[in-house]
C-alpha positions in Angstrom: 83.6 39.5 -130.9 82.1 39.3 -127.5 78.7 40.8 -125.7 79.1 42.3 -122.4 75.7 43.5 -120.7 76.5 46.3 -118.2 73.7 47.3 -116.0 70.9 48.0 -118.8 73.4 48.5 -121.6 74.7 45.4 -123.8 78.1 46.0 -125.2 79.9 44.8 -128.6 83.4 44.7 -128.1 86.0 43.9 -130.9 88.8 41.0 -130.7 90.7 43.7 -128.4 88.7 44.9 -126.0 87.0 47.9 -127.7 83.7 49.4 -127.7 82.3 48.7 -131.1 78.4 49.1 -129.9 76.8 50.0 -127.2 73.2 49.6 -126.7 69.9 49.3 -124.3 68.8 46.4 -127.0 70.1 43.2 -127.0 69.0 42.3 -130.6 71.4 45.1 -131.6 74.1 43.6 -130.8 73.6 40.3 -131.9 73.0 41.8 -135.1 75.7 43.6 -135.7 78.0 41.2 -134.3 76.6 38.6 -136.5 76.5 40.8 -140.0 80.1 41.7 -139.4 81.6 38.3 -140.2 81.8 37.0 -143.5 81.1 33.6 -145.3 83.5 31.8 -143.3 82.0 32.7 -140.1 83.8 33.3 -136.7 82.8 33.4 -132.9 80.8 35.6 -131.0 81.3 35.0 -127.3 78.6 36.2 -124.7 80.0 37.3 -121.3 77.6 36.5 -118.1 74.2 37.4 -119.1 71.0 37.6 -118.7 70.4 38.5 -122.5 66.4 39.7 -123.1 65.2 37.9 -126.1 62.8 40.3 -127.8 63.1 37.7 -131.1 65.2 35.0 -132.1 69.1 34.7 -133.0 68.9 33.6 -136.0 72.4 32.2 -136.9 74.0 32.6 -140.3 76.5 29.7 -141.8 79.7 29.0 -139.7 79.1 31.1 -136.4 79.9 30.0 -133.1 77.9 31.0 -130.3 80.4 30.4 -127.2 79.2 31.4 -123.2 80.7 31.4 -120.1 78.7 28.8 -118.4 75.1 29.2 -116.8 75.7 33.2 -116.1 75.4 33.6 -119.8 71.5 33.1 -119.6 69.5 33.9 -122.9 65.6 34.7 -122.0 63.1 34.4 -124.2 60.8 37.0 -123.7 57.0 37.6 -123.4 57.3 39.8 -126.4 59.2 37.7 -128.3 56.1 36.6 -131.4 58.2 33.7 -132.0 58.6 32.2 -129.3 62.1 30.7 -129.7 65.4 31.8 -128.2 68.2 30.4 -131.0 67.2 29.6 -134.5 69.0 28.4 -137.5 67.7 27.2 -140.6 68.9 25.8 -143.9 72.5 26.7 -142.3 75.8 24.5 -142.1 78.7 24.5 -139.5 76.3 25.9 -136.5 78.5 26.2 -133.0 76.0 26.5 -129.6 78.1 25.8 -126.7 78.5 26.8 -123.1 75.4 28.8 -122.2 71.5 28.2 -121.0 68.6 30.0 -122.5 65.0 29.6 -120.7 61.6 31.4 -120.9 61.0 35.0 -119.1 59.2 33.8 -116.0 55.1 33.4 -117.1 55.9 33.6 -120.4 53.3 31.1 -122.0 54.4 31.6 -125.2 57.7 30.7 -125.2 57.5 27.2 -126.9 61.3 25.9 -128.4 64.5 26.7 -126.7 66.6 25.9 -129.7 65.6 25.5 -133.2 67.6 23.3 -135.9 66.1 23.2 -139.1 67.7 21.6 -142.5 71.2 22.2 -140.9 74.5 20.3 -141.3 77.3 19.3 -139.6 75.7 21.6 -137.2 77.1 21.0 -132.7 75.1 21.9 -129.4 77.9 21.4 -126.8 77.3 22.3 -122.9 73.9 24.0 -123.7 71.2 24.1 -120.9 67.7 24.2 -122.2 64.9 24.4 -119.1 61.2 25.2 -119.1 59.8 25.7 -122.9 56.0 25.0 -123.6 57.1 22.4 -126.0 60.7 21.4 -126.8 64.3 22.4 -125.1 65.6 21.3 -128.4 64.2 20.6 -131.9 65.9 19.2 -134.8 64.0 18.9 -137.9 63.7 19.0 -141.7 66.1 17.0 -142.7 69.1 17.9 -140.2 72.2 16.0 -141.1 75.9 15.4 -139.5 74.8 16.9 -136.5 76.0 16.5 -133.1 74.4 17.1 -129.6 76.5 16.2 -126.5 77.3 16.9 -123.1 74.0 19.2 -122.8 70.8 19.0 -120.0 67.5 19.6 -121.4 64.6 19.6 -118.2 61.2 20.5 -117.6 60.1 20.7 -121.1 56.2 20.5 -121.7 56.0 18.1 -125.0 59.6 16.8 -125.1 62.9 17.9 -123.9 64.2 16.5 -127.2 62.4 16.2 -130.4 63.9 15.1 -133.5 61.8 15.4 -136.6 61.9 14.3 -140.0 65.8 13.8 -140.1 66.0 11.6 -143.5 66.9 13.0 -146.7 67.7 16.3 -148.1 69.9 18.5 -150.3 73.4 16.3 -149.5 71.9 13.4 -149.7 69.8 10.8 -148.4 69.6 9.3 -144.7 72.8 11.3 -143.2 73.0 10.5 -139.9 73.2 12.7 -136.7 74.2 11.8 -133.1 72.8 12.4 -129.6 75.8 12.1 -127.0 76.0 12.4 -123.3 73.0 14.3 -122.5 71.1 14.5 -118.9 67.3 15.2 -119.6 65.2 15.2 -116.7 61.8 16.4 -115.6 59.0 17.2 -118.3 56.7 15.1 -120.7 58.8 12.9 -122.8 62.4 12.5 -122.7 63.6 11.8 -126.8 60.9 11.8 -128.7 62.1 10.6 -132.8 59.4 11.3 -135.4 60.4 10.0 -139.3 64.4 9.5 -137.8 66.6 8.3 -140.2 70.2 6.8 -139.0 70.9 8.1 -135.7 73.3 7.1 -132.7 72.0 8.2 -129.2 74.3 7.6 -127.0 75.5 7.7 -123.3 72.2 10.0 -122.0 70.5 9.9 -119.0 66.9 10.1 -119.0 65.4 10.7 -115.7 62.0 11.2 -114.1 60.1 12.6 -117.0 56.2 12.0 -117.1 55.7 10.3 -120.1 57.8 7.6 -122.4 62.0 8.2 -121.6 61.9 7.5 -125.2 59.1 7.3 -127.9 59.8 6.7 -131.5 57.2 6.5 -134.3 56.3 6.8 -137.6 59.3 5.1 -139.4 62.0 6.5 -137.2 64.5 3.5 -138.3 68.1 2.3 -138.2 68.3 3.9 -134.8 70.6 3.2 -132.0 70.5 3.4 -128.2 73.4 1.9 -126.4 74.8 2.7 -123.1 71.6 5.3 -122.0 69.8 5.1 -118.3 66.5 5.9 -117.5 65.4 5.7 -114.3 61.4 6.8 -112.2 59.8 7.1 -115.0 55.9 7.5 -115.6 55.6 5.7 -118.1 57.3 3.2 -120.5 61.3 3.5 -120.5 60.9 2.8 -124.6 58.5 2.8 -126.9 58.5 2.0 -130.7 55.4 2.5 -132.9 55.9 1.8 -136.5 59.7 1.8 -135.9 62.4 -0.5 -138.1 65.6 -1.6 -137.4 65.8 -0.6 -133.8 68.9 -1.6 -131.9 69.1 -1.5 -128.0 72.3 -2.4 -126.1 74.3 -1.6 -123.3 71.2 0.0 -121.9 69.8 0.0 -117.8 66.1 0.5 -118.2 65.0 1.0 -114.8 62.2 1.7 -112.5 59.2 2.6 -115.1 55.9 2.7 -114.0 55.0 1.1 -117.7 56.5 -1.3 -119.7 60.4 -1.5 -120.1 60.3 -1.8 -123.8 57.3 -1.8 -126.1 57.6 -2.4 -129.6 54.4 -2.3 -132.0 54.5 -2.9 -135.9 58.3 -3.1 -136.1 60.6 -5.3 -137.8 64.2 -6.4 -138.2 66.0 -5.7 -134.5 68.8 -6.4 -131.6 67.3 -5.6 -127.9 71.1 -7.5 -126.3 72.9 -7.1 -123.2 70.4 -4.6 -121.2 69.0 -4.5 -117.8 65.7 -4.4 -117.6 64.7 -3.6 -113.8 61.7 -2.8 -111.7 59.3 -2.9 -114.6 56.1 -1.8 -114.0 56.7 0.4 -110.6 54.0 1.6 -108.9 54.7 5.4 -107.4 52.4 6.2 -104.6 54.7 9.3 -103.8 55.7 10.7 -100.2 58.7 9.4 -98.8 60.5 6.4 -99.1 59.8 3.2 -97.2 57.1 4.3 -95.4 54.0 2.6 -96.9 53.7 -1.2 -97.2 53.5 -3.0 -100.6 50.1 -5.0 -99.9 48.6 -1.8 -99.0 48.4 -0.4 -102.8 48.2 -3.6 -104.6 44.7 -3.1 -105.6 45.9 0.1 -107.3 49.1 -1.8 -108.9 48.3 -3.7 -112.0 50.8 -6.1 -113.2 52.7 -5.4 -116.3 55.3 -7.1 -118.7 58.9 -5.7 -119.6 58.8 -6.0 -123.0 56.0 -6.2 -125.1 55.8 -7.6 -128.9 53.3 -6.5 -131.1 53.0 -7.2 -134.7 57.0 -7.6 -134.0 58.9 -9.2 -136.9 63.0 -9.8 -137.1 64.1 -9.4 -133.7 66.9 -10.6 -131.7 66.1 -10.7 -127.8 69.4 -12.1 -126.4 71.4 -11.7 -123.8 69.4 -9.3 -121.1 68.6 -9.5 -117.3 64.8 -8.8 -116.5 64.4 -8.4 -112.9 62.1 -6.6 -110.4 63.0 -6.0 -107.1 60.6 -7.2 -104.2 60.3 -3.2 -102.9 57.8 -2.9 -106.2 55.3 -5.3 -107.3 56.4 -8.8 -109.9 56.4 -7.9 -113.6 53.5 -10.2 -115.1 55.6 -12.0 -117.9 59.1 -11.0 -118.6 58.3 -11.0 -122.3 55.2 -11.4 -124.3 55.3 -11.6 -128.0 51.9 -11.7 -129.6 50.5 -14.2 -132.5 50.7 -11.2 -135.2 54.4 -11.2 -134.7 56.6 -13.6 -136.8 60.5 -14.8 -136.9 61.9 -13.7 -133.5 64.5 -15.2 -131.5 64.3 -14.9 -127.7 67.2 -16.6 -126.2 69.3 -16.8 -123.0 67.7 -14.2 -121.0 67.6 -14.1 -117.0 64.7 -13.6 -115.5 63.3 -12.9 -112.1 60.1 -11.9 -109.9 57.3 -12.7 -112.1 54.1 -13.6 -111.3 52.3 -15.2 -114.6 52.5 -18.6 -115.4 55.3 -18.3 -117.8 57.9 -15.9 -117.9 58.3 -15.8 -121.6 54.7 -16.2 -123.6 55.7 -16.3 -127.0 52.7 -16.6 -129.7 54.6 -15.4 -133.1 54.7 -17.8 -136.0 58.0 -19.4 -136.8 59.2 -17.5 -133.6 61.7 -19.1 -131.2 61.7 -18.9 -127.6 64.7 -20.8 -125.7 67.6 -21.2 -123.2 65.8 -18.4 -121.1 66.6 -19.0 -117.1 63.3 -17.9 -115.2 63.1 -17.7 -111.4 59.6 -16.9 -110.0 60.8 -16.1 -106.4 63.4 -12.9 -105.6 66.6 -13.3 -105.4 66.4 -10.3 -102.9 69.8 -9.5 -102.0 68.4 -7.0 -99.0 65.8 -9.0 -97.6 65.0 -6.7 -94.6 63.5 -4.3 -97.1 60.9 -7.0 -98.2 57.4 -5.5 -98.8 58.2 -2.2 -98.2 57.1 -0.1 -101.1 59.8 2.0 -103.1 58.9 5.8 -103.9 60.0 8.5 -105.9 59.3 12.5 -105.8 58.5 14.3 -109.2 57.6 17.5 -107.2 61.2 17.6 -105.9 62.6 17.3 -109.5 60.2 20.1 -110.6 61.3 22.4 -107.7 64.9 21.7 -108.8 63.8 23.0 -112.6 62.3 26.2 -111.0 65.5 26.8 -108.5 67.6 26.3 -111.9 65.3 28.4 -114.3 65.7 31.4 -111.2 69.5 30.9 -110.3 69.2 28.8 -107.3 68.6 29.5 -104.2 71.3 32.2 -103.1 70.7 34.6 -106.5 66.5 34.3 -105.6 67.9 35.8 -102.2 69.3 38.6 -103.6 66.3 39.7 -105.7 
Protein backbone atom coordinates (compact mmCIF):
# COMPACT_ATOMS: atom_id res chain seq x y z
CA UNK A 1 0.00 0.00 0.00
CA UNK A 2 1.27 3.48 -0.36
CA UNK A 3 0.07 7.19 1.04
CA UNK A 4 0.02 9.95 -1.41
CA UNK A 5 -0.94 13.51 0.14
CA UNK A 6 -2.47 15.60 -2.64
CA UNK A 7 -3.02 19.24 -1.83
CA UNK A 8 -5.07 18.74 1.63
CA UNK A 9 -6.18 15.29 0.85
CA UNK A 10 -4.01 12.05 1.89
CA UNK A 11 -4.64 9.19 -0.43
CA UNK A 12 -4.49 5.18 0.22
CA UNK A 13 -3.74 3.50 -2.85
CA UNK A 14 -3.73 -0.32 -3.25
CA UNK A 15 -0.58 -2.48 -4.77
CA UNK A 16 -1.97 -1.06 -8.28
CA UNK A 17 -2.50 2.27 -8.24
CA UNK A 18 -6.07 2.58 -6.97
CA UNK A 19 -7.91 4.79 -4.76
CA UNK A 20 -8.71 2.75 -1.79
CA UNK A 21 -9.17 5.97 0.68
CA UNK A 22 -9.16 9.28 0.38
CA UNK A 23 -9.10 11.59 3.17
CA UNK A 24 -8.41 15.32 4.74
CA UNK A 25 -6.86 13.11 7.88
CA UNK A 26 -3.79 11.64 7.89
CA UNK A 27 -4.44 9.23 10.84
CA UNK A 28 -7.02 7.75 8.48
CA UNK A 29 -5.00 6.47 6.37
CA UNK A 30 -2.49 5.09 8.36
CA UNK A 31 -5.17 3.31 10.00
CA UNK A 32 -6.64 1.76 7.49
CA UNK A 33 -3.56 0.93 5.69
CA UNK A 34 -2.24 -0.56 8.79
CA UNK A 35 -5.51 -2.82 9.90
CA UNK A 36 -5.70 -4.15 6.36
CA UNK A 37 -2.63 -6.46 6.65
CA UNK A 38 -2.67 -9.42 8.49
CA UNK A 39 -0.28 -11.27 11.03
CA UNK A 40 2.50 -11.47 8.70
CA UNK A 41 2.63 -7.89 8.07
CA UNK A 42 3.58 -6.09 4.74
CA UNK A 43 4.75 -2.59 3.62
CA UNK A 44 3.17 0.56 3.59
CA UNK A 45 5.17 3.09 1.61
CA UNK A 46 4.66 7.00 2.10
CA UNK A 47 5.04 9.11 -1.06
CA UNK A 48 6.65 12.76 -0.48
CA UNK A 49 5.05 14.22 2.48
CA UNK A 50 4.55 16.32 4.80
CA UNK A 51 2.22 13.93 6.91
CA UNK A 52 0.41 16.03 10.08
CA UNK A 53 0.76 13.91 13.07
CA UNK A 54 -2.41 14.50 15.10
CA UNK A 55 -1.16 11.16 17.29
CA UNK A 56 1.23 8.48 16.96
CA UNK A 57 1.65 5.52 14.36
CA UNK A 58 1.54 3.05 16.29
CA UNK A 59 2.98 -0.03 14.38
CA UNK A 60 1.57 -3.46 14.66
CA UNK A 61 3.98 -6.81 14.30
CA UNK A 62 5.82 -7.11 10.82
CA UNK A 63 5.08 -3.68 9.03
CA UNK A 64 7.45 -1.83 7.13
CA UNK A 65 7.20 1.76 7.07
CA UNK A 66 9.26 2.63 3.68
CA UNK A 67 9.67 6.73 2.38
CA UNK A 68 11.05 8.30 -0.38
CA UNK A 69 13.77 10.11 1.20
CA UNK A 70 13.56 13.54 3.23
CA UNK A 71 10.16 14.68 1.07
CA UNK A 72 8.45 12.02 3.10
CA UNK A 73 8.39 14.33 6.33
CA UNK A 74 6.23 13.05 9.31
CA UNK A 75 5.28 16.22 11.73
CA UNK A 76 4.36 15.79 14.95
CA UNK A 77 1.91 18.15 15.70
CA UNK A 78 0.96 20.71 18.43
CA UNK A 79 -2.14 18.70 18.98
CA UNK A 80 -0.69 15.62 19.01
CA UNK A 81 -1.23 14.65 23.42
CA UNK A 82 1.50 12.34 23.02
CA UNK A 83 3.91 13.85 21.84
CA UNK A 84 5.65 11.16 19.63
CA UNK A 85 5.62 10.77 15.84
CA UNK A 86 6.26 6.64 15.48
CA UNK A 87 5.53 4.27 18.20
CA UNK A 88 5.76 0.59 18.61
CA UNK A 89 5.57 -1.45 21.64
CA UNK A 90 5.81 -4.98 22.73
CA UNK A 91 6.03 -5.62 18.75
CA UNK A 92 8.55 -7.84 16.65
CA UNK A 93 9.92 -7.46 13.02
CA UNK A 94 9.44 -3.37 13.02
CA UNK A 95 10.73 -1.79 9.46
CA UNK A 96 11.42 2.37 9.68
CA UNK A 97 13.42 3.26 6.72
CA UNK A 98 13.92 6.08 4.31
CA UNK A 99 11.91 9.01 5.79
CA UNK A 100 12.48 12.09 8.50
CA UNK A 101 9.84 12.99 11.09
CA UNK A 102 10.38 16.35 13.26
CA UNK A 103 8.17 18.59 15.48
CA UNK A 104 5.51 21.19 13.90
CA UNK A 105 7.47 24.34 14.18
CA UNK A 106 6.91 25.68 18.21
CA UNK A 107 5.57 22.73 19.08
CA UNK A 108 6.95 22.36 22.84
CA UNK A 109 5.39 19.40 23.35
CA UNK A 110 6.72 17.24 20.98
CA UNK A 111 9.28 15.24 23.13
CA UNK A 112 10.43 11.58 21.15
CA UNK A 113 10.71 11.30 17.46
CA UNK A 114 10.66 7.52 17.53
CA UNK A 115 9.61 5.20 20.19
CA UNK A 116 10.82 1.49 20.59
CA UNK A 117 9.57 -0.26 23.46
CA UNK A 118 9.97 -4.18 24.31
CA UNK A 119 10.48 -4.81 20.50
CA UNK A 120 12.54 -7.46 18.70
CA UNK A 121 14.48 -7.95 15.86
CA UNK A 122 13.00 -4.55 15.22
CA UNK A 123 15.41 -2.03 12.10
CA UNK A 124 15.59 1.92 11.74
CA UNK A 125 17.34 2.23 8.36
CA UNK A 126 17.88 5.90 6.61
CA UNK A 127 15.62 7.59 9.24
CA UNK A 128 16.22 11.33 10.00
CA UNK A 129 15.18 12.35 13.46
CA UNK A 130 15.76 16.42 14.13
CA UNK A 131 14.49 18.79 16.87
CA UNK A 132 12.45 16.68 19.76
CA UNK A 133 12.31 18.15 23.33
CA UNK A 134 13.95 15.02 24.55
CA UNK A 135 15.03 12.14 22.30
CA UNK A 136 15.23 11.66 18.23
CA UNK A 137 15.19 7.98 19.15
CA UNK A 138 14.38 5.90 22.24
CA UNK A 139 14.77 2.29 22.74
CA UNK A 140 13.64 0.89 25.91
CA UNK A 141 12.17 -1.91 28.03
CA UNK A 142 13.91 -4.46 27.16
CA UNK A 143 14.41 -4.00 23.20
CA UNK A 144 16.28 -6.96 21.80
CA UNK A 145 17.91 -8.02 18.19
CA UNK A 146 17.50 -4.65 17.09
CA UNK A 147 19.24 -2.73 14.60
CA UNK A 148 19.80 1.06 14.00
CA UNK A 149 22.04 2.09 10.98
CA UNK A 150 22.74 4.46 8.47
CA UNK A 151 20.30 7.15 10.27
CA UNK A 152 21.11 11.11 11.50
CA UNK A 153 19.68 12.06 14.71
CA UNK A 154 20.46 16.26 15.50
CA UNK A 155 19.37 18.81 17.64
CA UNK A 156 17.74 16.74 20.17
CA UNK A 157 17.13 18.47 23.69
CA UNK A 158 18.14 15.38 26.24
CA UNK A 159 19.78 13.03 23.79
CA UNK A 160 19.68 12.32 20.16
CA UNK A 161 19.86 8.67 21.15
CA UNK A 162 18.68 7.08 24.34
CA UNK A 163 18.74 3.53 24.99
CA UNK A 164 17.08 2.40 28.17
CA UNK A 165 16.81 -0.58 30.15
CA UNK A 166 17.78 -3.08 27.18
CA UNK A 167 18.55 -6.29 29.38
CA UNK A 168 16.19 -9.05 29.76
CA UNK A 169 12.76 -9.86 28.75
CA UNK A 170 10.26 -12.25 27.41
CA UNK A 171 12.99 -14.20 24.91
CA UNK A 172 15.47 -14.14 27.09
CA UNK A 173 18.03 -12.50 28.99
CA UNK A 174 20.73 -9.83 27.81
CA UNK A 175 19.92 -10.04 23.87
CA UNK A 176 21.89 -7.79 22.34
CA UNK A 177 21.04 -4.89 19.82
CA UNK A 178 23.37 -2.83 17.53
CA UNK A 179 23.90 0.86 16.72
CA UNK A 180 25.61 1.13 13.12
CA UNK A 181 26.68 4.06 11.07
CA UNK A 182 24.79 6.77 12.47
CA UNK A 183 25.70 10.75 12.19
CA UNK A 184 24.34 12.56 15.40
CA UNK A 185 25.13 15.99 15.62
CA UNK A 186 23.94 19.12 17.46
CA UNK A 187 21.85 18.78 20.79
CA UNK A 188 22.57 17.73 24.51
CA UNK A 189 24.06 14.39 24.54
CA UNK A 190 24.98 12.29 21.68
CA UNK A 191 24.30 8.21 23.01
CA UNK A 192 23.16 8.26 26.13
CA UNK A 193 22.96 4.07 27.58
CA UNK A 194 20.99 3.79 30.83
CA UNK A 195 20.89 -0.19 32.30
CA UNK A 196 22.46 -1.43 28.53
CA UNK A 197 22.90 -4.80 28.31
CA UNK A 198 25.20 -6.29 25.28
CA UNK A 199 25.34 -3.79 22.66
CA UNK A 200 27.66 -3.03 19.59
CA UNK A 201 27.82 0.65 18.61
CA UNK A 202 29.47 0.97 15.77
CA UNK A 203 30.93 3.22 12.90
CA UNK A 204 28.90 6.62 14.22
CA UNK A 205 29.86 9.95 14.19
CA UNK A 206 29.15 12.04 17.06
CA UNK A 207 29.70 15.65 16.37
CA UNK A 208 29.30 18.92 18.19
CA UNK A 209 26.72 18.06 20.78
CA UNK A 210 26.71 20.08 24.15
CA UNK A 211 27.10 17.63 26.57
CA UNK A 212 28.99 13.99 26.84
CA UNK A 213 29.26 12.36 22.82
CA UNK A 214 28.60 9.42 24.91
CA UNK A 215 27.39 8.85 28.59
CA UNK A 216 26.73 5.49 29.98
CA UNK A 217 25.46 4.75 33.57
CA UNK A 218 23.84 2.68 35.83
CA UNK A 219 25.12 -0.83 34.83
CA UNK A 220 25.03 -0.27 31.17
CA UNK A 221 27.76 -3.34 30.62
CA UNK A 222 29.38 -5.53 27.98
CA UNK A 223 29.17 -2.64 25.67
CA UNK A 224 31.18 -1.93 22.65
CA UNK A 225 32.38 1.21 20.72
CA UNK A 226 34.80 0.59 18.05
CA UNK A 227 35.46 2.55 15.00
CA UNK A 228 33.12 5.87 16.19
CA UNK A 229 34.41 9.83 15.92
CA UNK A 230 33.48 12.43 17.90
CA UNK A 231 34.76 15.61 17.31
CA UNK A 232 33.97 19.80 19.14
CA UNK A 233 32.43 18.56 21.72
CA UNK A 234 31.35 20.38 25.06
CA UNK A 235 31.98 18.16 27.08
CA UNK A 236 33.65 14.79 27.68
CA UNK A 237 33.95 12.54 24.41
CA UNK A 238 32.99 9.39 26.97
CA UNK A 239 31.83 8.91 30.05
CA UNK A 240 31.10 5.80 32.18
CA UNK A 241 29.45 5.95 35.66
CA UNK A 242 28.82 2.68 37.15
CA UNK A 243 29.60 0.96 33.82
CA UNK A 244 31.20 -2.86 33.48
CA UNK A 245 32.89 -4.44 30.87
CA UNK A 246 33.34 -1.48 28.66
CA UNK A 247 35.41 -1.95 25.54
CA UNK A 248 36.79 1.01 23.44
CA UNK A 249 38.74 0.49 20.17
CA UNK A 250 39.32 1.69 16.91
CA UNK A 251 37.92 4.96 18.16
CA UNK A 252 39.25 8.93 17.30
CA UNK A 253 38.15 10.87 20.32
CA UNK A 254 38.86 14.31 19.38
CA UNK A 255 38.64 17.91 20.29
CA UNK A 256 36.42 17.80 23.72
CA UNK A 257 36.31 20.58 25.82
CA UNK A 258 36.35 17.79 28.89
CA UNK A 259 37.99 14.83 29.42
CA UNK A 260 38.49 12.22 26.55
CA UNK A 261 37.45 9.34 28.53
CA UNK A 262 36.23 9.20 32.05
CA UNK A 263 35.49 6.11 33.74
CA UNK A 264 34.09 6.11 37.47
CA UNK A 265 33.18 2.81 39.53
CA UNK A 266 33.75 0.44 36.61
CA UNK A 267 35.47 -2.65 36.32
CA UNK A 268 36.82 -5.36 33.99
CA UNK A 269 37.78 -3.25 30.43
CA UNK A 270 39.90 -2.73 26.97
CA UNK A 271 40.34 1.15 26.12
CA UNK A 272 43.14 -0.23 22.83
CA UNK A 273 44.22 1.34 19.71
CA UNK A 274 42.33 4.85 19.93
CA UNK A 275 43.34 8.34 19.37
CA UNK A 276 42.81 10.42 21.93
CA UNK A 277 43.38 14.20 20.53
CA UNK A 278 43.04 17.77 21.74
CA UNK A 279 41.71 16.81 25.18
CA UNK A 280 40.52 19.42 27.10
CA UNK A 281 39.86 22.23 24.20
CA UNK A 282 38.96 25.35 25.13
CA UNK A 283 36.16 27.04 22.71
CA UNK A 284 36.12 30.78 22.90
CA UNK A 285 33.90 30.76 19.64
CA UNK A 286 34.12 33.35 16.60
CA UNK A 287 36.17 32.51 13.87
CA UNK A 288 39.07 30.53 13.48
CA UNK A 289 42.65 31.68 14.16
CA UNK A 290 41.90 34.85 15.12
CA UNK A 291 42.51 35.09 18.94
CA UNK A 292 45.85 34.07 20.53
CA UNK A 293 46.19 31.13 22.92
CA UNK A 294 47.83 33.14 25.92
CA UNK A 295 45.05 35.46 25.73
CA UNK A 296 42.33 32.96 27.32
CA UNK A 297 44.57 30.91 29.34
CA UNK A 298 43.24 32.20 32.56
CA UNK A 299 39.92 30.96 31.39
CA UNK A 300 41.50 27.44 30.21
CA UNK A 301 41.97 24.96 33.04
CA UNK A 302 44.07 22.04 32.29
CA UNK A 303 42.48 18.64 32.08
CA UNK A 304 43.46 14.89 31.73
CA UNK A 305 42.38 12.44 28.81
CA UNK A 306 41.43 9.84 30.68
CA UNK A 307 40.39 9.74 34.04
CA UNK A 308 40.27 6.49 36.54
CA UNK A 309 38.12 6.48 39.30
CA UNK A 310 37.34 3.65 41.56
CA UNK A 311 38.55 1.75 38.08
CA UNK A 312 39.14 -1.92 38.49
CA UNK A 313 40.21 -4.61 35.47
CA UNK A 314 41.25 -2.44 32.71
CA UNK A 315 43.48 -2.76 29.88
CA UNK A 316 44.87 0.69 28.62
CA UNK A 317 47.17 -0.42 25.69
CA UNK A 318 48.07 0.58 22.67
CA UNK A 319 46.60 4.45 22.19
CA UNK A 320 48.07 7.79 21.02
CA UNK A 321 47.20 10.76 23.51
CA UNK A 322 48.11 13.91 21.95
CA UNK A 323 47.06 17.68 21.97
CA UNK A 324 47.88 19.86 19.40
CA UNK A 325 49.66 23.23 20.32
CA UNK A 326 46.43 25.35 18.61
CA UNK A 327 44.68 24.28 22.16
CA UNK A 328 46.08 24.24 25.50
CA UNK A 329 48.47 20.87 27.01
CA UNK A 330 46.31 18.11 28.53
CA UNK A 331 47.45 18.02 32.39
CA UNK A 332 48.40 14.23 32.64
CA UNK A 333 47.70 11.91 29.82
CA UNK A 334 46.14 9.40 32.30
CA UNK A 335 45.36 9.59 35.97
CA UNK A 336 44.20 6.56 37.73
CA UNK A 337 43.27 7.22 41.30
CA UNK A 338 44.28 5.18 44.67
CA UNK A 339 40.59 3.63 44.93
CA UNK A 340 41.26 1.90 41.63
CA UNK A 341 42.97 -1.55 41.68
CA UNK A 342 44.55 -4.18 38.99
CA UNK A 343 44.96 -2.06 35.79
CA UNK A 344 47.42 -2.29 33.18
CA UNK A 345 48.54 0.85 31.41
CA UNK A 346 51.06 -0.06 28.85
CA UNK A 347 52.76 1.22 25.59
CA UNK A 348 50.83 4.39 25.07
CA UNK A 349 52.21 7.59 23.12
CA UNK A 350 51.94 10.56 24.59
CA UNK A 351 52.38 14.17 23.79
CA UNK A 352 51.85 17.94 24.97
CA UNK A 353 51.42 17.61 28.62
CA UNK A 354 52.03 19.90 31.09
CA UNK A 355 52.08 17.98 34.68
CA UNK A 356 54.94 16.49 36.03
CA UNK A 357 54.18 13.02 34.80
CA UNK A 358 52.29 11.99 31.99
CA UNK A 359 50.85 8.88 33.46
CA UNK A 360 49.99 9.21 37.52
CA UNK A 361 48.98 5.94 38.44
CA UNK A 362 47.80 5.53 42.35
CA UNK A 363 45.71 2.08 42.01
CA UNK A 364 46.83 -0.78 44.18
CA UNK A 365 48.44 -3.74 42.35
CA UNK A 366 48.06 -1.43 39.28
CA UNK A 367 50.76 -1.37 36.52
CA UNK A 368 51.90 1.55 34.71
CA UNK A 369 54.78 0.86 31.96
CA UNK A 370 56.43 1.08 28.49
CA UNK A 371 54.45 4.39 28.07
CA UNK A 372 56.55 6.92 25.52
CA UNK A 373 55.85 10.50 26.96
CA UNK A 374 57.06 13.71 25.18
CA UNK A 375 56.32 16.96 27.03
CA UNK A 376 57.13 19.32 24.07
CA UNK A 377 54.75 19.20 20.57
CA UNK A 378 55.65 17.42 17.99
CA UNK A 379 53.76 20.23 15.99
CA UNK A 380 53.84 19.17 12.52
CA UNK A 381 52.48 22.93 11.37
CA UNK A 382 54.50 25.03 13.41
CA UNK A 383 53.37 28.46 11.84
CA UNK A 384 50.10 27.82 13.56
CA UNK A 385 51.77 27.84 17.03
CA UNK A 386 49.75 29.68 19.65
CA UNK A 387 47.01 30.51 17.71
CA UNK A 388 43.85 29.34 19.40
CA UNK A 389 41.51 26.70 17.44
CA UNK A 390 37.61 27.52 17.38
CA UNK A 391 34.57 25.95 16.58
CA UNK A 392 30.84 27.33 15.88
CA UNK A 393 27.79 25.50 17.60
CA UNK A 394 25.51 28.35 16.40
CA UNK A 395 26.32 27.33 12.75
CA UNK A 396 25.52 23.65 13.54
CA UNK A 397 22.23 24.84 15.12
CA UNK A 398 21.34 27.01 12.06
CA UNK A 399 22.03 23.99 9.90
CA UNK A 400 19.32 21.87 12.23
CA UNK A 401 16.73 24.75 11.63
CA UNK A 402 17.51 24.99 7.66
CA UNK A 403 17.02 21.07 7.80
CA UNK A 404 13.85 20.94 10.11
CA UNK A 405 12.34 23.80 7.34
CA UNK A 406 13.64 22.23 4.02
CA UNK A 407 16.61 24.26 3.42
CA UNK A 408 17.05 27.29 2.17
CA UNK A 409 15.38 27.15 -1.44
CA UNK A 410 11.82 25.44 -0.04
CA UNK A 411 11.85 28.49 3.02
CA UNK A 412 11.94 30.65 -0.23
CA UNK A 413 9.02 29.43 -1.57
CA UNK A 414 6.79 29.75 1.51
Amino acid sequence: MKIVRHRNQYCLLNDIGEIVLQTPQVLEAFTQALGGFGPRGGALHLAGGPFILHEPIDLPNHVSLIGEGQSSELIVAKDNQAGIGIRSQGKRGILLENFSVRPETGNRGAHTGILLESCGDSKIRGVRALGFRDYGLHMREHCFLCTVSDSTFAGNGKANVYMERLTRGKYGDFVPNTLNNCVIYGGKRGIHCQRVLVANITACLVYQTNDDAFYFEDWTCSVVVSGCRTFQITGNAFYADTSHEINLTGNIFCWATGHSVVLKNAAWGTISGNEFIDSGSYNPGGPNFTSKLEDHLKDAPLVDAIVMENTRGFQVGGNAIFNWPITQRMDHAIVEDENSAGNLIANNTINYFAAGEAVLSKGRGSIAKDNVAVRETHNPEGNLEGWIQTYRPEMTRQFIVEMMNGGERRRGRQ
